[in-house]
N, CA, C and O of each residue as an XYZ file, in Angstrom:
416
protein
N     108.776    111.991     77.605
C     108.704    111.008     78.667
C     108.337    109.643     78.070
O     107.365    109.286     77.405
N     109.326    109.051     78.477
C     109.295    107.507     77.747
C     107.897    106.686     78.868
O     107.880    106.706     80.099
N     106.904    106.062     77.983
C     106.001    105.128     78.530
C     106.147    103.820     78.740
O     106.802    103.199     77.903
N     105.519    103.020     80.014
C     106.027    101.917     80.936
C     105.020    101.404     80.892
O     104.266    101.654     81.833
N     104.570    100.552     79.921
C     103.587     99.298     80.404
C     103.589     98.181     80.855
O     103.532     97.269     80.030
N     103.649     97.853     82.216
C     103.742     96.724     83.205
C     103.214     95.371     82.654
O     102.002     95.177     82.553
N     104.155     94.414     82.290
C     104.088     93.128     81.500
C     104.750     91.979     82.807
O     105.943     91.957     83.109
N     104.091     91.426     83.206
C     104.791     90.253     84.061
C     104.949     88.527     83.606
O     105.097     87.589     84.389
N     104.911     88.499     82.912
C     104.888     86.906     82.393
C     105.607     85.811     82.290
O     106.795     86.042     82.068
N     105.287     84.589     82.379
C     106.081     83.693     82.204
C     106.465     83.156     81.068
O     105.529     82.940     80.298
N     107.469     82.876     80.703
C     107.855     82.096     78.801
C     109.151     81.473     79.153
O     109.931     81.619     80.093
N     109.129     80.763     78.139
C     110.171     79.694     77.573
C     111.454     80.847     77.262
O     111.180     81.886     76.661
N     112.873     80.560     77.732
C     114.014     81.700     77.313
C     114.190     80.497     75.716
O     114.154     79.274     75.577
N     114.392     81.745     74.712
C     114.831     81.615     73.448
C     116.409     81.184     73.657
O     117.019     80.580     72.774
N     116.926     81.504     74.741
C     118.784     81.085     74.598
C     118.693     79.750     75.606
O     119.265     78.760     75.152
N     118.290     79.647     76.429
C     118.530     78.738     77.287
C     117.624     77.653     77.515
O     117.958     76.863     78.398
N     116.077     77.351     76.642
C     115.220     76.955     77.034
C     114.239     76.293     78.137
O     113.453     75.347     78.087
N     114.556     77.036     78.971
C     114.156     77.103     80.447
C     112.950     77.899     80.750
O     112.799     78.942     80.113
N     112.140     77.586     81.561
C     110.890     78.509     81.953
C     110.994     78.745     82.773
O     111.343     78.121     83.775
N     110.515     80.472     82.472
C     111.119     81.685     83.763
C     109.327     82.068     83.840
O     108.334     82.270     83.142
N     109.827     81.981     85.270
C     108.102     82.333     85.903
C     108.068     83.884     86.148
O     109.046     84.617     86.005
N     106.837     84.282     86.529
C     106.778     85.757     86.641
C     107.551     86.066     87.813
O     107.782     85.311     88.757
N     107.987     87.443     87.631
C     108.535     87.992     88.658
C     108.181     88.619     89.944
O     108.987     88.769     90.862
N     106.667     89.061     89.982
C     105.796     88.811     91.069
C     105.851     90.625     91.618
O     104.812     91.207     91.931
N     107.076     91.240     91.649
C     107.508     92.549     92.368
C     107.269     93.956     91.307
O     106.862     95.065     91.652
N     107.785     93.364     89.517
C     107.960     94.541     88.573
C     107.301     93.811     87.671
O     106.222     93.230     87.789
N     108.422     93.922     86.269
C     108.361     93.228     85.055
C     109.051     92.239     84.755
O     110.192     92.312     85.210
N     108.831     91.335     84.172
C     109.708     90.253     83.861
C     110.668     90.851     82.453
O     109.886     90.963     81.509
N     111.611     91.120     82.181
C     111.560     91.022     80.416
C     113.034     90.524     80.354
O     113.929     91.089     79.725
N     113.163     89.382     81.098
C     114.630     88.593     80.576
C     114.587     86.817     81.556
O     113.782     86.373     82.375
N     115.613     86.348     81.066
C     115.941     85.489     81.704
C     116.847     85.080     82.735
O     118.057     85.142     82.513
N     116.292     84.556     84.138
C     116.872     84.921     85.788
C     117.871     83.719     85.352
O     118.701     83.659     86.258
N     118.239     82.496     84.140
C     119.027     81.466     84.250
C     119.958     81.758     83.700
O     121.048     81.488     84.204
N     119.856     82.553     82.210
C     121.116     82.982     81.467
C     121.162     84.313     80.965
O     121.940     84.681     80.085
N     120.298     85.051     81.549
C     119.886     86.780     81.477
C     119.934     87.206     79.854
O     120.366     88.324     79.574
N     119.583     86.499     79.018
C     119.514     86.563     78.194
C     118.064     87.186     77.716
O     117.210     86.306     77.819
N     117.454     88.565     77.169
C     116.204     88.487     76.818
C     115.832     88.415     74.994
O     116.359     87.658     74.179
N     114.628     89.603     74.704
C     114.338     89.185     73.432
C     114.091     90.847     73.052
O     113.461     91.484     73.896
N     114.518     91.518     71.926
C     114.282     92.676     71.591
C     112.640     93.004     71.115
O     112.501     92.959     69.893
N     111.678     93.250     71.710
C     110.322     93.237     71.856
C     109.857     94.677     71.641
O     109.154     95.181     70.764
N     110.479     95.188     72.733
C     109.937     96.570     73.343
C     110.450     97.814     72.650
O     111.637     97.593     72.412
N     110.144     98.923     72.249
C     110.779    100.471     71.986
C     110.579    101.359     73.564
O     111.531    101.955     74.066
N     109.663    101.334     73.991
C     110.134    101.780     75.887
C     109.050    100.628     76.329
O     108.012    100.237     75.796
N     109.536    100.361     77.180
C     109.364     99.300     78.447
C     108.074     98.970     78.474
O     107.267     99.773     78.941
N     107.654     97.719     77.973
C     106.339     96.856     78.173
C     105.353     96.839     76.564
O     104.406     96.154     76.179
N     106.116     97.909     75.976
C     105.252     98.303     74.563
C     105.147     96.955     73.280
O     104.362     96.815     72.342
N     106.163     96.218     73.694
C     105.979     95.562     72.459
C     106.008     95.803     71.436
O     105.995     94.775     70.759
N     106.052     96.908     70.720
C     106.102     97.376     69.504
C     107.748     97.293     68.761
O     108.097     97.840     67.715
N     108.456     96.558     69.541
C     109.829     96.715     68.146
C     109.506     95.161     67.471
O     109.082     94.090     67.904
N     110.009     95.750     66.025
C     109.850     94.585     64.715
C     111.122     93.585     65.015
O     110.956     92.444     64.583
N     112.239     93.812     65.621
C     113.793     93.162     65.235
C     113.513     91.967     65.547
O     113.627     91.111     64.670
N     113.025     91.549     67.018
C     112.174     90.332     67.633
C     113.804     89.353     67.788
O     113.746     88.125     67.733
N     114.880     89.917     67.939
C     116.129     89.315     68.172
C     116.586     89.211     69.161
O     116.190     89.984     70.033
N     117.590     88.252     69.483
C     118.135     88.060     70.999
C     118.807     88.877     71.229
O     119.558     89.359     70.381
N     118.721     89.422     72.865
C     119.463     90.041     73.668
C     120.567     89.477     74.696
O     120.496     89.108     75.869
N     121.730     89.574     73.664
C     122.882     88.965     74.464
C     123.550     89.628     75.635
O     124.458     90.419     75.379
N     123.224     89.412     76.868
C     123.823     89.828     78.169
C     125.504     90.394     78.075
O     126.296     89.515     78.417
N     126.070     91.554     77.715
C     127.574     91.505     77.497
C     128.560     92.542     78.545
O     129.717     92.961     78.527
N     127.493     92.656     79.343
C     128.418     93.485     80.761
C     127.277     93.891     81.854
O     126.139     93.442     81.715
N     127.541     94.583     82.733
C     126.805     95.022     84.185
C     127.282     96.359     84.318
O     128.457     96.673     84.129
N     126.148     97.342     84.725
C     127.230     98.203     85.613
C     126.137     98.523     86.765
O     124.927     98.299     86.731
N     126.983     99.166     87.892
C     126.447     99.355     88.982
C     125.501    101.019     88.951
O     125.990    102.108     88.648
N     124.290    100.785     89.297
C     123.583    101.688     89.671
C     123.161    102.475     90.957
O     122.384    101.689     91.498
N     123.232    103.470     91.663
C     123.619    104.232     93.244
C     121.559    103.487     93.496
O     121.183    102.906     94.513
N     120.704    103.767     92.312
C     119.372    103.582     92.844
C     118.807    102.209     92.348
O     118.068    101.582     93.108
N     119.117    101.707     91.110
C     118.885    100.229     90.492
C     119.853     99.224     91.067
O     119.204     98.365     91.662
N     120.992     99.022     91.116
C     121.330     98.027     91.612
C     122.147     97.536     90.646
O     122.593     98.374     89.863
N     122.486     96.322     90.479
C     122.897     95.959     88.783
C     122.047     95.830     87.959
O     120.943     95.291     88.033
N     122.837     96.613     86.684
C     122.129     97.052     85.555
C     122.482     96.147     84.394
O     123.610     96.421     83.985
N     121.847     95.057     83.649
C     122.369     94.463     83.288
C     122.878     95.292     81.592
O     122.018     96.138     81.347
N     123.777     95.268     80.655
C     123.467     95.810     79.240
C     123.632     94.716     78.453
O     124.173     93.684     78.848
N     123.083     94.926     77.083
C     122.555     94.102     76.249
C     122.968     93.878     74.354
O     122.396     94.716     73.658
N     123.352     93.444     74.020
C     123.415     93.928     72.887
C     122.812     93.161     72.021
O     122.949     91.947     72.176
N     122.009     93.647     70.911
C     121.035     92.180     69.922
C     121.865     91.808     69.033
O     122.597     92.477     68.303
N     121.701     90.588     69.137
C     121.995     89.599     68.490
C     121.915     89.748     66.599
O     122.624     89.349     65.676
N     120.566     90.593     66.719
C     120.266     91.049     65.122
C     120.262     92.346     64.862
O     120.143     92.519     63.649
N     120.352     93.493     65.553
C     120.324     94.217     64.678
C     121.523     95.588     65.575
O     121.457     96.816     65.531
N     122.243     94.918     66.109
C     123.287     95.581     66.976
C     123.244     96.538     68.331
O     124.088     96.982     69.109
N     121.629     96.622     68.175
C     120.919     97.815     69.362
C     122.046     97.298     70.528
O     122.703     96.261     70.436
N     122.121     98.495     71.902
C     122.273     98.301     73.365
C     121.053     98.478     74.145
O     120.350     99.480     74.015
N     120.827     97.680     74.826
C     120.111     97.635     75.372
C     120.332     97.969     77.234
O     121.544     97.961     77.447
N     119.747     98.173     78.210
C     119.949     97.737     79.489
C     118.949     97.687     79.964
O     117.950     98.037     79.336
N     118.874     97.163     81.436
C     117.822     96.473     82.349
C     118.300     95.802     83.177
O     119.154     94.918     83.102
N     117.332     96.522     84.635
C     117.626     96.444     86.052
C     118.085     94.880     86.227
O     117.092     94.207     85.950
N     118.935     94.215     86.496
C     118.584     93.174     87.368
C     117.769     92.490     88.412
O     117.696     93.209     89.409
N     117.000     91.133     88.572
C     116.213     91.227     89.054
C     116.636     90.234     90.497
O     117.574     89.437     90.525
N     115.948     90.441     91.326
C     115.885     89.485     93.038
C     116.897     88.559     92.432
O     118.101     88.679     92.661
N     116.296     87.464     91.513
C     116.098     85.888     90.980
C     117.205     85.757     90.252
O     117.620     84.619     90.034
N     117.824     86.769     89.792
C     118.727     86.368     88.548
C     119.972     85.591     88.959
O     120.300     85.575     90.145
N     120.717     84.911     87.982
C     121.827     83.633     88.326
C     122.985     85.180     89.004
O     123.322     86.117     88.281
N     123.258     85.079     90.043
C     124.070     85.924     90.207
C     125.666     85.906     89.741
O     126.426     86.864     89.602
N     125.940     84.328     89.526
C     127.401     84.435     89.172
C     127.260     84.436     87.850
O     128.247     83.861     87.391
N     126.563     84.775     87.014
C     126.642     85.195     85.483
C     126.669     86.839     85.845
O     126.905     87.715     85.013
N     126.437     87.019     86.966
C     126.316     88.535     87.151
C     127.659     89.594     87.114
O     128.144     90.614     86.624
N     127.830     88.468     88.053
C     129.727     88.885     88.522
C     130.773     88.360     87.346
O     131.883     88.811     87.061
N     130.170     87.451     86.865
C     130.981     86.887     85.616
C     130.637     88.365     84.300
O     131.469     88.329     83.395
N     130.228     88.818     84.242
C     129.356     89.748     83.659
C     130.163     91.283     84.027
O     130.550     92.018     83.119
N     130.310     91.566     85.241
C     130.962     92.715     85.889
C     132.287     92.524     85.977
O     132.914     93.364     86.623
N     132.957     91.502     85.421
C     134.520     91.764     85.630
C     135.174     91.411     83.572
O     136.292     91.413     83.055
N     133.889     91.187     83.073
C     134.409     91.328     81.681
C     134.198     92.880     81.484
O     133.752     93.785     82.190
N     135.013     92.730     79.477
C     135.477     93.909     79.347
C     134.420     94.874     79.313
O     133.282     94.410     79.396
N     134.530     95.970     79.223
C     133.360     97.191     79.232
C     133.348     97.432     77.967
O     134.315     97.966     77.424
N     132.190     97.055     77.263
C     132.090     97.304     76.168
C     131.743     99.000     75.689
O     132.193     99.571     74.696
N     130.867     99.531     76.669
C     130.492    100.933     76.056
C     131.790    101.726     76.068
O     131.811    102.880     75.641
């Protein structure tokens, strides 16, 4: 069972340099302007990965209980990543996002 430590914070996005405020409902761990995040975590809130590389936003898929799911791929060290979409996020990067190609 993968462990969830609840991180809400606000920071500067590394791709877009914009400040994303907390998310107030879950976790924050991306950016609501260009959904872009940062490879940090090994399960959710841990902080413990070394790569510390960008997470380039490169498709969506739809979830029956999450909603849109955004996926991810780093920038440095090729990982996939995914993560829920949130309230806030730019939605037409969303849809721009769901009609490119499917990478998996």
């Amino acid at each position: 069972m993968k462990n969830f430590n609840e991180i809400d914070e606000e920071f500067i996005c590394e791709n877009c340099g914009k400040k994303v405020e907390k998310l107030g409902y879950s976790c924050r761990n991306h950016c609501n302007h260009c959904l872009y995040s940062k490879h940090v975590d090994i399960n959710p809130g841990d902080r413990a990965e070394s790569c510390h590389g960008l997470l380039e936003p490169i498709g969506v898929e739809m979830n029956s209980k999450k909603g849109y799911v955004i996926i991810y791929k780093c920038q440095k060290c090729g990982q996939i990543r995914k993560n829920k979409a949130a309230k806030d996020d730019n939605m037409d990067l969303i849809i721009k996002l769901s009609v490119a190609k499917n990478i998996l």
